[in-house]
C-alpha positions as CSV (number, residue, x, y, z in Angstrom):
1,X,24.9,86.5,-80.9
2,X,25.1,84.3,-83.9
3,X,21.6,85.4,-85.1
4,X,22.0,89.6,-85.5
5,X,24.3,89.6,-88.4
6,X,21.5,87.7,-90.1
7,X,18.3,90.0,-88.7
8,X,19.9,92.8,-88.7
9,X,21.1,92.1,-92.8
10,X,17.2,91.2,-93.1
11,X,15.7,94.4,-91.6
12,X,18.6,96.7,-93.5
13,X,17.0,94.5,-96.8
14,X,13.2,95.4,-95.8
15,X,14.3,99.0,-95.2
16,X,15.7,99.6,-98.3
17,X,13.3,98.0,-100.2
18,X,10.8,99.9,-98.1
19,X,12.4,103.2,-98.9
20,X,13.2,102.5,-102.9
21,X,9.3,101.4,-102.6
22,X,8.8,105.2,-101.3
23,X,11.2,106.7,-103.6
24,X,9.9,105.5,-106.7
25,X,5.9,106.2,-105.5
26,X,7.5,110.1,-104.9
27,X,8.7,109.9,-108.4
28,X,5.8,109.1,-110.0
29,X,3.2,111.4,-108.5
30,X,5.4,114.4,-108.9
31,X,6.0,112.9,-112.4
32,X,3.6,114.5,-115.7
């Protein structure tokens, strides 16, 4: 039980690197 704060804080850090990752790739091919 002590170790799912800390995995769970690492997997919601991969995701939203993951997704910002996406986001930005998005931008720039519908970007000129």
């Amino acid at each position: 039980m002590t170790r799912e704060p800390a995995t769970r804080s690492m997997s919601g850090q991969a995701v939203s690197t993951f997704f910002t990752f996406t986001l930005l790739r998005a931008i720039a091919s519908s970007g000129p």
